[in-house]
C-alpha positions as CSV (number, residue, x, y, z in Angstrom):
1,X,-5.9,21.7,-2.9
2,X,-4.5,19.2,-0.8
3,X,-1.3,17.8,-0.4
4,X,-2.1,14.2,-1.7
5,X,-3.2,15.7,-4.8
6,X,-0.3,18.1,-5.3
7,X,2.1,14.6,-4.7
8,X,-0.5,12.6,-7.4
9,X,-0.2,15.3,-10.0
10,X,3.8,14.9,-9.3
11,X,3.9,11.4,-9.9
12,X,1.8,11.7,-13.0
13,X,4.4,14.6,-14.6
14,X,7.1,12.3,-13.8
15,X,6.0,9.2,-15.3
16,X,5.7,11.0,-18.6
17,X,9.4,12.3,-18.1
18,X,10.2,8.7,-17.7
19,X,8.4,7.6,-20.8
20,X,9.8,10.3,-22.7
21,X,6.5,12.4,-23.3
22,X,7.5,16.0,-22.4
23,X,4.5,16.8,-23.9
24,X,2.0,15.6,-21.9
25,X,4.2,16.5,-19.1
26,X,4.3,20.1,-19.5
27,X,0.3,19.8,-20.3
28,X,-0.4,18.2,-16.9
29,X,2.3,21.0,-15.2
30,X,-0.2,24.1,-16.9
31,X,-3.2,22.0,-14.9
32,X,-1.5,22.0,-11.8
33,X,-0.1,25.5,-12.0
34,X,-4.0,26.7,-12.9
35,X,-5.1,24.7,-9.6
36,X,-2.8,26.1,-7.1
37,X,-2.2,29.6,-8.9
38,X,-4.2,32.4,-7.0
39,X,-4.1,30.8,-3.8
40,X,-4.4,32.6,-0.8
41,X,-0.8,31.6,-0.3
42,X,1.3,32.7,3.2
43,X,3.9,30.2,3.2
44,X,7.3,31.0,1.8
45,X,8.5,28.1,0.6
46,X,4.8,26.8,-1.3
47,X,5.0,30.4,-3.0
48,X,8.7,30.3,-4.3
49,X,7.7,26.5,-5.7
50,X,4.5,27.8,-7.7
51,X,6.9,30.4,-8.9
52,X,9.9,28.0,-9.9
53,X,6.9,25.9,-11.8
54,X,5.6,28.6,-13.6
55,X,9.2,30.0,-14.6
56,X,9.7,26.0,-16.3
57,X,6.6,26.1,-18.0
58,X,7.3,29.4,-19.7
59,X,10.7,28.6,-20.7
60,X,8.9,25.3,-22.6
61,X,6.4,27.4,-23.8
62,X,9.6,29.9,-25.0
63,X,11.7,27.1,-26.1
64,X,9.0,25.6,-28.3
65,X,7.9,29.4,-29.9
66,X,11.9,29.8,-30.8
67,X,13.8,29.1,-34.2
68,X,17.2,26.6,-32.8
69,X,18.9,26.0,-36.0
70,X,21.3,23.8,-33.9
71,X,20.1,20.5,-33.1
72,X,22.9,19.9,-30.4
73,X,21.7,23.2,-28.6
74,X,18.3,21.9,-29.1
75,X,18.4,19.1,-27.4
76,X,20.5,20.4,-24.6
77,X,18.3,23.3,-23.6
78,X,15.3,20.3,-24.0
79,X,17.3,18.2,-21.1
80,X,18.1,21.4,-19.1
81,X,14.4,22.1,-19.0
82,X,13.5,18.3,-17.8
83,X,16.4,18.6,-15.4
84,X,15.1,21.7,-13.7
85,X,11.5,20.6,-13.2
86,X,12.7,16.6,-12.4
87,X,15.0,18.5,-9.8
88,X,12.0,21.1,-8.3
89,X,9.8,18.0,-8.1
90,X,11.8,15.8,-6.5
91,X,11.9,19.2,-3.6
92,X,8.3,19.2,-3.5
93,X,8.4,15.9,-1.2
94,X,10.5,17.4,1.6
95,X,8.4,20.8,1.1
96,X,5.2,18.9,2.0
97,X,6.7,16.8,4.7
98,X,7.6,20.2,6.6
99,X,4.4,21.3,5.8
100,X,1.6,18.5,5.9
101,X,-0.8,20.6,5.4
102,X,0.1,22.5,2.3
103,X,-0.9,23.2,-0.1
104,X,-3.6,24.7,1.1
105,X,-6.2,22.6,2.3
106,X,-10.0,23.1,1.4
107,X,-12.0,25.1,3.9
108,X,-14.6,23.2,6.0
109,X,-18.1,24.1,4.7
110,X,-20.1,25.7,7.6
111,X,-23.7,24.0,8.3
112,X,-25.8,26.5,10.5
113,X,-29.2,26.1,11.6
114,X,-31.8,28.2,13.6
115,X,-33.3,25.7,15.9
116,X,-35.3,28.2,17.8
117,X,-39.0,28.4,18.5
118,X,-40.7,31.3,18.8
119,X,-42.8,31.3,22.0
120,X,-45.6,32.5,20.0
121,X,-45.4,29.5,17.8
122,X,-46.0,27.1,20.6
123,X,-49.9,26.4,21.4
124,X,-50.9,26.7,24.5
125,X,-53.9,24.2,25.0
126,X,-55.5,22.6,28.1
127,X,-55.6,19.0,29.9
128,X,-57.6,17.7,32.4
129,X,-55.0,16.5,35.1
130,X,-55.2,12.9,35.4
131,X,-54.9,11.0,38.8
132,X,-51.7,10.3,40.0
133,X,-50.2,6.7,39.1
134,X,-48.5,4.1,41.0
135,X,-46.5,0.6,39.8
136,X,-44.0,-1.7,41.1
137,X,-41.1,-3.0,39.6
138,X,-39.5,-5.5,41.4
139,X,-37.6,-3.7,44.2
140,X,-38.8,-0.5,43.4
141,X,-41.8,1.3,43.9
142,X,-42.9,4.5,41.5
143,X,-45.9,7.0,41.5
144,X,-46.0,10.0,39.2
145,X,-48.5,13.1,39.4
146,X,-49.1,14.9,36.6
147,X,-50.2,18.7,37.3
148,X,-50.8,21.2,34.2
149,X,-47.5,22.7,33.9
150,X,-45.2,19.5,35.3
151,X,-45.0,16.1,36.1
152,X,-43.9,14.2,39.3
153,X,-42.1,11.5,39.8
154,X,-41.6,9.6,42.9
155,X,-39.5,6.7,43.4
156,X,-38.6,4.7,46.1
157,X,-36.8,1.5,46.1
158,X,-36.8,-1.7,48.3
159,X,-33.3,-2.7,49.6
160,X,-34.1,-5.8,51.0
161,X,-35.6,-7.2,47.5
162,X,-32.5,-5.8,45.2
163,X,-30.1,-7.3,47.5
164,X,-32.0,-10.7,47.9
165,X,-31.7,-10.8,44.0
166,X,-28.4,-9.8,43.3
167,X,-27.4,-12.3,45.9
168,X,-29.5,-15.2,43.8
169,X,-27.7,-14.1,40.8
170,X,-24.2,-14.2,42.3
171,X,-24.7,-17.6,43.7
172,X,-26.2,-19.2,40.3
173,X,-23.1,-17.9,38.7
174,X,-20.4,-19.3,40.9
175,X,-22.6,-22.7,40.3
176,X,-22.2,-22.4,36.8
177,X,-18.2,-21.6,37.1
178,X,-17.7,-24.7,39.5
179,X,-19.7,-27.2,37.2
180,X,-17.2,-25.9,34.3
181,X,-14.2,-26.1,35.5
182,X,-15.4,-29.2,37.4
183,X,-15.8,-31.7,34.8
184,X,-12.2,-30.6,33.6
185,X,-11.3,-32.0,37.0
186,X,-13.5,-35.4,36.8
187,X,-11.2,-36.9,34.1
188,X,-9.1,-39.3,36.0
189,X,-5.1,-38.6,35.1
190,X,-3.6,-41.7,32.9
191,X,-2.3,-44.5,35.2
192,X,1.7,-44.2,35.8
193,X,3.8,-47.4,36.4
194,X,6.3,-45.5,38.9
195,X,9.1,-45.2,36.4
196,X,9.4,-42.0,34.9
197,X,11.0,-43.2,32.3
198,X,8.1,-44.8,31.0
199,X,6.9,-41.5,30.1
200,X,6.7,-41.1,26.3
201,X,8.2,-37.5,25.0
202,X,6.2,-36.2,21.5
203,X,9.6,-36.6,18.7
204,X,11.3,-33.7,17.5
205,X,10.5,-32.6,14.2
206,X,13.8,-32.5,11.6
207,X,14.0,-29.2,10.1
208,X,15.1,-30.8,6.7
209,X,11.7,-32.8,7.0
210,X,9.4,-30.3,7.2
211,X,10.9,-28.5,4.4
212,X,8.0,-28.7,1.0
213,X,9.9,-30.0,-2.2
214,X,7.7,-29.5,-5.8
215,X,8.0,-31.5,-8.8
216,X,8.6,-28.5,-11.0
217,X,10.0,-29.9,-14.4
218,X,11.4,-27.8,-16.7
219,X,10.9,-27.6,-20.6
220,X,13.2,-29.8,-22.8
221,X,16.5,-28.2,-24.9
222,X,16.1,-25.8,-21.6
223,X,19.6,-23.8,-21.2
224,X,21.9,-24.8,-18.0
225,X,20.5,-21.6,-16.2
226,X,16.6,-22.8,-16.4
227,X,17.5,-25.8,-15.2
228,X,19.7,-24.5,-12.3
229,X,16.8,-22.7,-11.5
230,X,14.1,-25.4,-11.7
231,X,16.5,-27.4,-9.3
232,X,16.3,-24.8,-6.5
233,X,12.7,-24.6,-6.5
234,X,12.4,-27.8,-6.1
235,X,14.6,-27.9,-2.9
236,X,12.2,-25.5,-1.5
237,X,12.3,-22.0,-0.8
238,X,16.0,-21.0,0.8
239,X,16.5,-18.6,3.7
240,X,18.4,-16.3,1.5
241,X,18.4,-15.4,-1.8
242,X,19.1,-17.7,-4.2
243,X,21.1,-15.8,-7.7
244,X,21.0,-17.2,-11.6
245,X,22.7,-15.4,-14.4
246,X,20.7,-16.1,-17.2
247,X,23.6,-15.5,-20.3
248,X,21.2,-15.8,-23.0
249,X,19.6,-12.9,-22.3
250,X,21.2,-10.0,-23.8
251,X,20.6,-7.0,-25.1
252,X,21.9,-4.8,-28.1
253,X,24.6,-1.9,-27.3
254,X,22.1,0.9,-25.5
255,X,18.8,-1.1,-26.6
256,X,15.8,-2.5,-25.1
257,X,14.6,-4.8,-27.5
258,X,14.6,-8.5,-26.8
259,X,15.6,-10.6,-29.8
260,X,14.3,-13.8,-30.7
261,X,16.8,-16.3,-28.5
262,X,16.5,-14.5,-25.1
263,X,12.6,-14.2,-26.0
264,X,13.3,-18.5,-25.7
265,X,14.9,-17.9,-22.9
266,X,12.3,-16.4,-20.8
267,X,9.6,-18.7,-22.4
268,X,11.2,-21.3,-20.1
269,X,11.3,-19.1,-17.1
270,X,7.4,-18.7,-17.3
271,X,6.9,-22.1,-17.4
272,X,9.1,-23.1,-15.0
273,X,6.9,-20.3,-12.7
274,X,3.8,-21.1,-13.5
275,X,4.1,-24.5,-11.7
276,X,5.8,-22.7,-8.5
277,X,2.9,-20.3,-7.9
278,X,4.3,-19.5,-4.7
279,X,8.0,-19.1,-5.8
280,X,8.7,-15.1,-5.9
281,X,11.8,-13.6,-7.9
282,X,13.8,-10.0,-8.8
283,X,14.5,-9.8,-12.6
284,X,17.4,-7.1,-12.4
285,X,19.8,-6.3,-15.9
286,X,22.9,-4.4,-15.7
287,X,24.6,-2.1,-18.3
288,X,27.9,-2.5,-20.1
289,X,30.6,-0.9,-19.6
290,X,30.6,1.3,-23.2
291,X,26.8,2.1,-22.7
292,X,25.0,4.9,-21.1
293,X,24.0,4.2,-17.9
294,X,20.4,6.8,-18.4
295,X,17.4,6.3,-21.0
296,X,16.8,8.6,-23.4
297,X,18.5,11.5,-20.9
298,X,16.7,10.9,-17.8
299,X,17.9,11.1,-14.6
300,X,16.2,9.0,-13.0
301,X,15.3,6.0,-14.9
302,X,18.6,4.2,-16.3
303,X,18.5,1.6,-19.2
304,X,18.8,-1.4,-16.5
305,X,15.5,-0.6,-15.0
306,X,13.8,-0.6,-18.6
307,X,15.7,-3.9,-19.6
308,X,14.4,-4.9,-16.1
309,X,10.8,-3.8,-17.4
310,X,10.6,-5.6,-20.4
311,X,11.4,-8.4,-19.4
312,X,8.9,-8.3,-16.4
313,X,6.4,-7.3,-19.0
314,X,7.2,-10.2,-21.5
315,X,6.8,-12.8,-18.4
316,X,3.0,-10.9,-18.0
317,X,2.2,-11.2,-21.3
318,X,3.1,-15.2,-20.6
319,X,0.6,-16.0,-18.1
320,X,3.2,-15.5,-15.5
321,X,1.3,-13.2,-12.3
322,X,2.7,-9.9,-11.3
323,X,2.4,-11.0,-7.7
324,X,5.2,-13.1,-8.1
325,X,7.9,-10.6,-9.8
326,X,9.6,-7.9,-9.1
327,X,12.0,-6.0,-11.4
328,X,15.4,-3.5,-10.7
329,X,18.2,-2.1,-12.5
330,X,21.4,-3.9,-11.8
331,X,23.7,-1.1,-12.2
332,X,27.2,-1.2,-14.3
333,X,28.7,-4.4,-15.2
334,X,31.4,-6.0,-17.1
335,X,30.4,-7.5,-19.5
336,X,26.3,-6.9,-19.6
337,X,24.1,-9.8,-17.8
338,X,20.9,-10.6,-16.4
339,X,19.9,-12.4,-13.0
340,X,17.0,-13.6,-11.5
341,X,16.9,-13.9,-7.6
342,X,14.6,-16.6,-6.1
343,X,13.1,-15.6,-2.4
């Protein structure tokens, strides 16, 4: 198996982590411990990793056979098992950057072929000889006899008729060049007057002029923040990054869910965006200071990216193209916000 497919199947195991489906996680790690398991395996490293993934996969298989009576020890042997395989995965990327090409690649298949004749395979038949023949090709003169076992060639060449030509040729060419470049050199120069001040030099173009401004209007009853935003679009695009805290967009104490008034909210983003189709932005949400900072017990995603994500998917489901947005966690804030960077 090859190392892009090992680093696919990763991804795949992780993204079911992230959405909470250690299910379906563990079913795609039993796949890729059957693909790889009884390898012809020398390296050290690859066969400790299919070990540590076999060694997770049986404690699940453990953990979900056993009686917890505890719910608290439950759920804390459940995150210590998602910890173990998020932190062997996360290895497997410096493990097939040292080795490129683990694991394992596929053998080449061999394609041989007998292209032998047998002698006795070969007819042996007879030709009358014909008579030897002669041409002429411009400054060179063939003949070729042809006996029963091999053919003759004899060639001979003129020198004074190749040279003649190539000399033709060479001259015809510098004709061409001179009558090119030639009637460049018949326009006659403008007149000058003797002042050279008289010479007219092409303006300078104003930076602040050439800048493109939109008529991007935003919807009525719009908050102070869409507007803010519909004003800087309009300016045209800055050097920098342009930032907008958006404070009717919040979110409940450790939720996800966007209620009715930030749902508004970003209603009058996506219109504002759909008549800047060039205009790119960052939707980034923080989290408050008495919330946790992971989802559901991950690692690796926190509950800003998700925020991030549902608002980036509510703006899709608007009309609003995913060329034109990207999405982040903001990290811990006091008190909770979002923002939208304009670049």
């Amino acid at each position: 198996m090859k190392a892009s497919n090992i680093t696919e199947r990763i991804r795949q195991i992780k993204d079911h982590i992230g959405r909470a489906s250690l299910k379906l996680a563990m079913d795609d790690l039993d796949d890729l411990i059957r693909s790889i398991d009884g390898m012809d395996v020398e390296n050290h490293d690859e066969r400790e990793f299919i070990n540590q993934l076999t060694v997770i996969k049986a404690r699940f298989n453990s953990f979900n056979d056993s009686v917890i009576l505890d719910v608290g020890a439950k759920q804390q042997e459940l995150n210590q098992i998602t910890s173990s395989l998020l932190i062997l995965t996360d290895s497997v990327h410096e493990l097939l950057a040292d080795n490129p090409d683990l694991i394992i690649p596929e053998p080449p298949k061999e394609i041989t072929a007998n292209l032998a004749i047998p002698k006795e395979t070969i007819p042996t038949t007879t030709h009358p000889i014909p008579p030897a023949s002669e041409g002429n090709n411009g400054g060179f003169h063939y003949s070729s006899t042809k006996t029963a076992d091999e053919t003759k060639v004899n060639i001979q060449f003129n020198p004074l008729k190749i040279f003649g030509g190539l000399a033709l040729f060479i001259l015809a060419l510098a004709l061409g060049i001179k009558l090119i470049f030639g009637m460049d050199g018949c326009q006659k120069p403008p007149p000058t007057t003797g002042d050279p001040k008289a010479v007219e030099t092409p303006p300078v173009p104003n930076p602040e002029e050439t800048i493109k401004t939109l008529n991007v209007r935003f919807p009525s009853n719009s908050s102070d923040s869409v507007k803010k935003m519909t004003e800087m679009i309009n300016k045209g695009k800055a050097t920098g990054r342009d930032q907008i805290y958006f404070s009717n967009i919040l979110f409940g104490r450790n939720q996800v869910i966007l209620n009715d008034k930030a749902k508004k909210e970003l209603d009058d983003i996506a219109m504002v965006l759909k008549q800047a189709t060039d205009q790119s932005i960052m939707l980034s949400a923080t989290v408050g200071p008495n919330e946790s900072t992971s989802y559901r017990g991950s690692k690796e995603i926190t509950l800003g990216d998700v925020r991030a994500r549902e608002m980036f998917n509510y703006l899709k489901s608007k009309g609003v193209p995913i060329t034109q947005m990207e999405f982040e966690g903001g990290g811990v804030s006091d008190p909770q916000r979002v923002m939208v960077e304009l670049y």
